[in-house]
C-alpha positions as CSV (number, residue, x, y, z in Angstrom):
1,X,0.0,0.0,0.0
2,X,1.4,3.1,-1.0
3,X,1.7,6.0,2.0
4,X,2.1,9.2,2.9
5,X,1.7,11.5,6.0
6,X,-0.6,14.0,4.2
7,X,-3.1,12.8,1.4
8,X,-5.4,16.0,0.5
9,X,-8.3,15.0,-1.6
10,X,-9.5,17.9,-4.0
11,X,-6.0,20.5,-6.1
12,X,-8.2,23.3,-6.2
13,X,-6.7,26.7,-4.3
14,X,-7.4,25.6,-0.9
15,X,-6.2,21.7,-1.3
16,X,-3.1,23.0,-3.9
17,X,-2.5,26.0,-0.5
18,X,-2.2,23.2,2.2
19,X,-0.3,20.9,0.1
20,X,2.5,23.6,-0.2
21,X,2.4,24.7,3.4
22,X,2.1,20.8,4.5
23,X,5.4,20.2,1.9
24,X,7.6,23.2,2.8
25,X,7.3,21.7,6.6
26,X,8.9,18.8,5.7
27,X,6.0,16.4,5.4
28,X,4.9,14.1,2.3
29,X,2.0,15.2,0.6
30,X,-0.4,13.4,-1.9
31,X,-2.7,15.7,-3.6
32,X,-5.2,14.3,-5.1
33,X,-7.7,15.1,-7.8
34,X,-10.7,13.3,-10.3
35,X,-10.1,16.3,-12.6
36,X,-7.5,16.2,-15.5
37,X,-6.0,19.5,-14.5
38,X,-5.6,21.2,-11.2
39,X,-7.2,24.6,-10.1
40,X,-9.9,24.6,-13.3
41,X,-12.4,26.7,-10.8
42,X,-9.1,29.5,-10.3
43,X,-8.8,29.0,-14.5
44,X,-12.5,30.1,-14.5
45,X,-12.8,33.0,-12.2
46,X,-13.1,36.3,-12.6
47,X,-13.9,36.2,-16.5
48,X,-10.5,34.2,-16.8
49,X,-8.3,36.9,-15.0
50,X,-8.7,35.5,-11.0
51,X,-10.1,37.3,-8.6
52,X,-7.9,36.4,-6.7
53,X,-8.6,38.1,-3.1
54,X,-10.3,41.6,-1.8
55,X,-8.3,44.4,-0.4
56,X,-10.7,45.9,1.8
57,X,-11.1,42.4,3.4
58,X,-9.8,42.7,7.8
59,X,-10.4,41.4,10.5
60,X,-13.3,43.9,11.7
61,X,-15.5,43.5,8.4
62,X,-14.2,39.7,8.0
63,X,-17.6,38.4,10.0
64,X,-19.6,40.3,8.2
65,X,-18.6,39.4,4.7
66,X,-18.8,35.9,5.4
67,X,-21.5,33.7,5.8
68,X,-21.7,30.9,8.5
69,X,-23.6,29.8,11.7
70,X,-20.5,31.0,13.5
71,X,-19.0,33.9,11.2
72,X,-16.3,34.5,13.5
73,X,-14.8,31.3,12.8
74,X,-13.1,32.4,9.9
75,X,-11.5,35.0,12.0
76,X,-8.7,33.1,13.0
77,X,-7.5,31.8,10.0
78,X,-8.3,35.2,7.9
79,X,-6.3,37.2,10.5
80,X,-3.3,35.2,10.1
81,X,-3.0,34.9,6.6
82,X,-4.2,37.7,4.9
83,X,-4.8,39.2,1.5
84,X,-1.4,41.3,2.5
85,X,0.3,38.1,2.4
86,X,-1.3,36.6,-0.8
87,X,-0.5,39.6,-2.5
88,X,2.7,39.0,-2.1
89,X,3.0,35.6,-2.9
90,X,1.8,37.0,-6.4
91,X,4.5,39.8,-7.1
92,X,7.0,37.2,-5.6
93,X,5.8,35.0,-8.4
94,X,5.9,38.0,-11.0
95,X,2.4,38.1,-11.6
96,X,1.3,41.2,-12.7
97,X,-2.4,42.7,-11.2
98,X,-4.6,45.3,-11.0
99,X,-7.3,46.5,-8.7
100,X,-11.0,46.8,-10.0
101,X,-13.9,48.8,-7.3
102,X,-14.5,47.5,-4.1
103,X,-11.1,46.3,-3.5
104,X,-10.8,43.5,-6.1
105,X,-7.7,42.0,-7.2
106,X,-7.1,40.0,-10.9
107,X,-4.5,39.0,-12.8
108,X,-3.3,41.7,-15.4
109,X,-2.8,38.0,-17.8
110,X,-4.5,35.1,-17.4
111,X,-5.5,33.1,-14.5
112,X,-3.5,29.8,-15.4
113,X,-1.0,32.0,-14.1
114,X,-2.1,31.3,-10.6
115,X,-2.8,28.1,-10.9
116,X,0.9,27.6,-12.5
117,X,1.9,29.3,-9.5
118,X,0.3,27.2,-6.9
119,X,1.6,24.0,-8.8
120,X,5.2,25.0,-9.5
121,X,5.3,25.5,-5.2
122,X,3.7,22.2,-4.9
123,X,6.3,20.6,-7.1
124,X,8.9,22.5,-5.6
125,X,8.3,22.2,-1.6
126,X,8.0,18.2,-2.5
127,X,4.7,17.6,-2.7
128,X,3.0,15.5,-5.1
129,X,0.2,15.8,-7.3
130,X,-1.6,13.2,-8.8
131,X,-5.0,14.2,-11.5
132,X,-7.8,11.7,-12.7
133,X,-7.8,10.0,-9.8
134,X,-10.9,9.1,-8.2
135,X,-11.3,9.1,-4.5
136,X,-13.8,5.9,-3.3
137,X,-13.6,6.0,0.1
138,X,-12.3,7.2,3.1
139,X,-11.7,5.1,6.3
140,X,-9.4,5.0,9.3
141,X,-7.6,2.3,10.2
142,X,-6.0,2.3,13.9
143,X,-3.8,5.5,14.0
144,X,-3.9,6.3,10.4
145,X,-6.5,6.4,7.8
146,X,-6.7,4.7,4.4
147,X,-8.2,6.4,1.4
148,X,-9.3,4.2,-1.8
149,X,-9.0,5.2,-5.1
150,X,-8.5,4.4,-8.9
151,X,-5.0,3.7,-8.8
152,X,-5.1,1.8,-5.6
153,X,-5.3,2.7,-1.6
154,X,-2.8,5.3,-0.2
155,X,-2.5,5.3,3.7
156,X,-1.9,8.3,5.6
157,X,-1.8,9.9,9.1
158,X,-3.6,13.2,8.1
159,X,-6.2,14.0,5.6
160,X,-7.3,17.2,4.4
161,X,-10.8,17.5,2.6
162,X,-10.3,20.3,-0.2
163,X,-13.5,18.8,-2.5
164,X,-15.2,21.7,-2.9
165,X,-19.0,22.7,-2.6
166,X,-21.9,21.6,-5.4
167,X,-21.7,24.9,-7.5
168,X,-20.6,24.5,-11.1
169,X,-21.3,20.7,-11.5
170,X,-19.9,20.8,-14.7
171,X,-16.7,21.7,-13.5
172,X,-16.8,18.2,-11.6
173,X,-18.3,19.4,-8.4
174,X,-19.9,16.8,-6.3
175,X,-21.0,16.6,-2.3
176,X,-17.9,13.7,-1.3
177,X,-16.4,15.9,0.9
178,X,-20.0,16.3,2.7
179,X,-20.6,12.1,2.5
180,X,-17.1,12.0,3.9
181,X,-18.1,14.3,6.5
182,X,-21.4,12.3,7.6
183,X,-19.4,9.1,7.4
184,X,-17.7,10.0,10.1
185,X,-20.6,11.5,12.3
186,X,-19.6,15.2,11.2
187,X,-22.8,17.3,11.3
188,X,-23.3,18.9,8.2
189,X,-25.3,22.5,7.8
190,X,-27.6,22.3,5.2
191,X,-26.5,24.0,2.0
192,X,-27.8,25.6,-0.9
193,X,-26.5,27.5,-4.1
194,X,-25.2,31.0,-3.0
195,X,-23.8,33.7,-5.5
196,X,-26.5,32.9,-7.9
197,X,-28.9,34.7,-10.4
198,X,-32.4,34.9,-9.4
199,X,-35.5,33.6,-11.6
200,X,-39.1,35.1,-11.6
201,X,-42.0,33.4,-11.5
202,X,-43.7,33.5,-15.3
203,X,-47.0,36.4,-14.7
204,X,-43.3,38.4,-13.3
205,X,-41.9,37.0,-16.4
206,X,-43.9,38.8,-18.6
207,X,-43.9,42.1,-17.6
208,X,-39.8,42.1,-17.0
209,X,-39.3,40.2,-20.9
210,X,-38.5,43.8,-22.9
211,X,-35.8,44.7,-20.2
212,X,-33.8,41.2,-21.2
213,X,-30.0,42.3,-21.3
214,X,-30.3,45.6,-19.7
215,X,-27.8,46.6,-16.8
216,X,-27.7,49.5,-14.4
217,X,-26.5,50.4,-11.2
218,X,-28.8,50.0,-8.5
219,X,-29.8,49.2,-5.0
220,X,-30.8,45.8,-3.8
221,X,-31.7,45.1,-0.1
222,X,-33.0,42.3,1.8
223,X,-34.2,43.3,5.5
224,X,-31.3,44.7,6.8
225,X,-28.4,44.0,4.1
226,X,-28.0,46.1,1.0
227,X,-25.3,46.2,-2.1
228,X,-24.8,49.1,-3.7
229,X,-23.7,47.5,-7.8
230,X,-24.9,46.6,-11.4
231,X,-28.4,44.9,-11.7
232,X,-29.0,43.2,-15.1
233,X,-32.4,42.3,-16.0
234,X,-32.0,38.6,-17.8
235,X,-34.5,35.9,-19.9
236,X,-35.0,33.9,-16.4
237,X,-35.0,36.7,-13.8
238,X,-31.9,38.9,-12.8
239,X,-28.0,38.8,-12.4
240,X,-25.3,41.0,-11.9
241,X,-23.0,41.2,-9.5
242,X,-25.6,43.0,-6.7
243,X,-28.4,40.1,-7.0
244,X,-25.9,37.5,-6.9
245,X,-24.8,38.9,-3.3
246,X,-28.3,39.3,-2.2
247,X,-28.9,36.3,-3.3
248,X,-26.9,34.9,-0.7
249,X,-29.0,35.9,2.0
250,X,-32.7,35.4,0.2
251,X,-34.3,32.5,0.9
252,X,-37.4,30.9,-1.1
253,X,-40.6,33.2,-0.6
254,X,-38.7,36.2,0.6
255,X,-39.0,39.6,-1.3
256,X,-36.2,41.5,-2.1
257,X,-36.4,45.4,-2.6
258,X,-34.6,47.3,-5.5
259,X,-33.7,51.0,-6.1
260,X,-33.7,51.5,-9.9
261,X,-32.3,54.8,-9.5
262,X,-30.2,55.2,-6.2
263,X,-28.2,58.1,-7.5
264,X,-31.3,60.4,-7.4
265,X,-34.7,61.4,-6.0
266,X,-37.2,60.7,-9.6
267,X,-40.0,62.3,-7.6
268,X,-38.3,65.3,-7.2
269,X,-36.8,65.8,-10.5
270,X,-39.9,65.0,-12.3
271,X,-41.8,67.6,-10.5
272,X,-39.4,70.2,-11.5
273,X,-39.6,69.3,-15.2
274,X,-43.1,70.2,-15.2
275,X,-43.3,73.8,-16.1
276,X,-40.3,73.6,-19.3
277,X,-41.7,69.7,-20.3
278,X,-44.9,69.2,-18.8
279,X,-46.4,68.1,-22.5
280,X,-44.2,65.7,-23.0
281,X,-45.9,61.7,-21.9
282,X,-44.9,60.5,-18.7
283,X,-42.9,57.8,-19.9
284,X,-40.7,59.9,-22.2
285,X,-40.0,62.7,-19.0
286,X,-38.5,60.1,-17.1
287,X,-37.0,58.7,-20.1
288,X,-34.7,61.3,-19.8
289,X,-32.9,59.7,-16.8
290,X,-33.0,56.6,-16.9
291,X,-33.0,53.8,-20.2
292,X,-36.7,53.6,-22.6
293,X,-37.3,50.5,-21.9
294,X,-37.0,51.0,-18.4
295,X,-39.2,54.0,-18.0
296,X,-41.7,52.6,-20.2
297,X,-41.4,49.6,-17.7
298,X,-41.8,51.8,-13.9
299,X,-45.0,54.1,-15.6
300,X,-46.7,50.8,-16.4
301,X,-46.0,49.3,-13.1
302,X,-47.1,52.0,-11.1
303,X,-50.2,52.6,-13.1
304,X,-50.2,55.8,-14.4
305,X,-50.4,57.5,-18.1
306,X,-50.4,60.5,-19.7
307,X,-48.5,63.4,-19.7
308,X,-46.0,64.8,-17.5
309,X,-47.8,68.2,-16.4
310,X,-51.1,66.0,-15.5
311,X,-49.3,63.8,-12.9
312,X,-50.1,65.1,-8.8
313,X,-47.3,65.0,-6.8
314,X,-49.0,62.0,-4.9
315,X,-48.8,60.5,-8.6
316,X,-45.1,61.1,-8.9
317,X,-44.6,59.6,-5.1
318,X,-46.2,56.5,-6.8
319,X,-44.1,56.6,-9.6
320,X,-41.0,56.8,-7.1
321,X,-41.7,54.0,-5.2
322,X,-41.6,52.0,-8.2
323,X,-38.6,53.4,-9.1
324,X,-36.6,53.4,-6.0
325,X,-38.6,50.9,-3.6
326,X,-39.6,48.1,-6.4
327,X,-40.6,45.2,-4.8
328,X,-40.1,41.7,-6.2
329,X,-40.7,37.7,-5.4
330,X,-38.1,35.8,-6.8
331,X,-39.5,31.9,-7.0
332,X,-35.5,30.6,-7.0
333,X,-32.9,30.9,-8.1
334,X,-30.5,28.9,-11.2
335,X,-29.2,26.4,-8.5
336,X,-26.2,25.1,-8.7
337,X,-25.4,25.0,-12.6
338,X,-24.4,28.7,-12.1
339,X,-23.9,29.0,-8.3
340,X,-20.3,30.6,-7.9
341,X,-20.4,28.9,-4.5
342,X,-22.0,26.6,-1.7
343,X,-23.3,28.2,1.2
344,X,-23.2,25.9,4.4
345,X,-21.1,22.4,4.6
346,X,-19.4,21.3,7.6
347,X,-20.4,22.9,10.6
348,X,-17.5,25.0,12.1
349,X,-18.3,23.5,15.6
350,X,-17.0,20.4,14.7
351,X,-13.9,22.3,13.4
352,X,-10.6,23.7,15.4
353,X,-10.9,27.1,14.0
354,X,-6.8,27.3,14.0
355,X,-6.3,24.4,12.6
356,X,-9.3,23.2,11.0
357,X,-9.2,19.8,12.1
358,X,-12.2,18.2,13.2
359,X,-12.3,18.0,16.8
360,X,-13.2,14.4,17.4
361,X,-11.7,13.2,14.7
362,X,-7.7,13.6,15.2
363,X,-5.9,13.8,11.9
364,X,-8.9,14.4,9.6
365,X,-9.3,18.3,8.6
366,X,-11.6,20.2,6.2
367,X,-10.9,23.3,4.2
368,X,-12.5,26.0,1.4
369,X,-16.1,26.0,0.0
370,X,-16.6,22.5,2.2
371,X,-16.6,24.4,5.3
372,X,-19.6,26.7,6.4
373,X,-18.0,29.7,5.8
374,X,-19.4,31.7,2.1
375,X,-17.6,34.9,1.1
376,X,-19.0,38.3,-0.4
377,X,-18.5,37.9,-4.0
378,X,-15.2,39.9,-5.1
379,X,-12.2,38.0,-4.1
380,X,-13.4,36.8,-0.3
381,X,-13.7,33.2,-1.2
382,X,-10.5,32.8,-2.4
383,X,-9.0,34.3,0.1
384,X,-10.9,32.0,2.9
385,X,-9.7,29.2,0.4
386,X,-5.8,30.3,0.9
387,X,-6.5,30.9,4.7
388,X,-8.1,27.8,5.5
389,X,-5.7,25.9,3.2
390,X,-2.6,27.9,5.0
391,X,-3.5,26.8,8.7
392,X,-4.3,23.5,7.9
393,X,-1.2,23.5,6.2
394,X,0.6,24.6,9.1
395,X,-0.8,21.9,11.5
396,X,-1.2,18.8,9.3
């Protein structure tokens, strides 16, 4: 039987991040992977540049940019390797980036070139990685533990579960590192596509169909949390970048609330365009600050016609709160197949949160989109995926 002391099961940047830390501390590592390349999530990300972590990310705002049961758990791991210290990995590497709003990072080339990076350290603190390998099972025997796969058992005294969530199942996602979890008794929070577009239901449909393919800034809240980015109006419901992080915290039969408009008061404006356009129809007034289609869209929704210089103010306060307050049911969301992540996994209370091993189970540890612990779109769940994978690589 072939061994080693570490066997981590998944190369993506968590598994390939405690592999190198595991490797440069003297230990053997085995990383393994069903995939036919390592990192294809990284190779994916950000349009094909990387996101590869978020500035404005510290250790006050880290619980609340992260989702969990226990959003301090990342804490530890966040605060000790931070995107400070991935950044530099980068320029060590000669990897040129750049800095997009909110504190984004990407590659100025392509994202390969992290992945290259990630592999050429595996390779280089003696680590091994081994592709189209299929992991079967995982079972301990006495003091170690024995993981079957395709090309035969490998034994080892630690293993470090880097599989992933169930977003993107075409990329080869799949829940193992949750069945492995369960096998060994490890409760499991219940999880669900996060990061996702939002679908209407088909009477909503209808009336949103002629805004297909338009984008704007906006708005979006849900109770108490709000994101301030692009909206775009879609075949199936909406994307861009603020619905996909509301959609994080939305759950099935919730409204969400959307300011079409937030850079302005339409109420406001409208009424002072009534003495030098008040002939002009309603529709084509407020077409004057916002897109046609989209206009044409808030009149019709908040039932008025006409022209400008016959609307009462309470009329225009109507109009407004279509504009700024719209209210909307999504019936779900695009699941999965488009999910950037997995929100919930393996609940942190069964995890060491410096070391991310499981606590009744010495030697077995779990890192990344596995754990219960969902970034902010924008670079934060990469960066849990190098922290996570950095203190398990430090204790394996």
């Amino acid at each position: 039987m072939e061994r080693s002391d570490v066997v981590i099961l998944g190369a993506g940047a968590a598994g390939l991040m405690a592999g190198i830390e595991a490797g440069r501390r003297g230990r053997s590592v085995t990383v393994l992977d069903h995939a036919r390349n390592p990192g294809e999530k990284i190779r994916i990300s950000g349009g094909g540049r990387c996101n590869f972590t978020n500035r404005l990310l510290t250790r006050q705002n880290a619980s609340e940019r992260f989702l969990s049961r226990n959003p301090r758990f990342a804490l530890s791991a966040l605060s000790r390797y931070t995107p400070a210290d991935f950044i530099a990995r980068v320029e060590g590497a000669g990897i040129a980036w750049h800095e997009k709003h909110l504190g984004q990072l990407f590659c100025d080339g392509k994202a390969t070139q992290i992945v290259q990076m990630l592999v050429e350290d595996l390779r280089a603190s003696g680590g091994r990685l081994q592709l189209e390998t299929s992991i079967e099972s995982l079972r301990r025997v006495g003091e170690r533990f024995v993981v079957e796969t395709s090309a035969g058992p490998i034994a080892a005294e630690a293993v470090v579960v880097a599989t992933g969530g169930k977003s993107i199942p075409k990329m080869g996602a799949t829940g193992l590192g949750y069945e492995i979890a369960k096998s060994f008794d490890i409760e499991i929070v219940e999880t669900r596509p996060a990061l996702v577009p939002l679908t209407f239901a088909e009477q909503d449909l209808a009336r949103t169909a002629p805004l297909a393919g338009l984008a704007r800034a906006a708005r979006v809240s849900h109770g108490k949390t709000r994101f301030d980015e692009d909206l775009l109006f879609t075949h199936r419901g909406l994307s861009g970048p603020a619905i996909l992080q509301i959609s994080s915290y939305w759950r099935e039969g919730d409204a969400i609330t959307i300011d079409l408009m937030p850079e302005g008061d339409i109420a406001a404006l409208l009424a002072a365009q009534r003495a030098e356009a008040g002939r002009q129809a309603l529709h084509n007034a407020l077409a004057r600050h916002v897109p046609e289609k989209l206009a044409q869209f808030v009149v019709a929704e908040a039932g008025l016609t006409g022209r400008l210089a016959d609307q009462s103010n309470k009329a225009l306060a109507r109009l407004a709160e279509q504009m700024h307050r719209w209210q909307v049911r999504p019936v779900g969301s695009e699941g999965y197949r488009t999910a950037e992540v997995t929100l919930g996994g393996v609940a942190t209370d069964e995890l060491d949160a410096k070391t991310m091993e499981a606590r009744r189970v010495p030697g077995l540890y779990f890192i990344g989109e596995v754990v219960d612990v969902t970034g902010w779109l924008g670079g934060y769940n990469f960066q849990w995926a190098w922290a996570s994978g950095w203190a398990a690589g430090q204790a394996v």
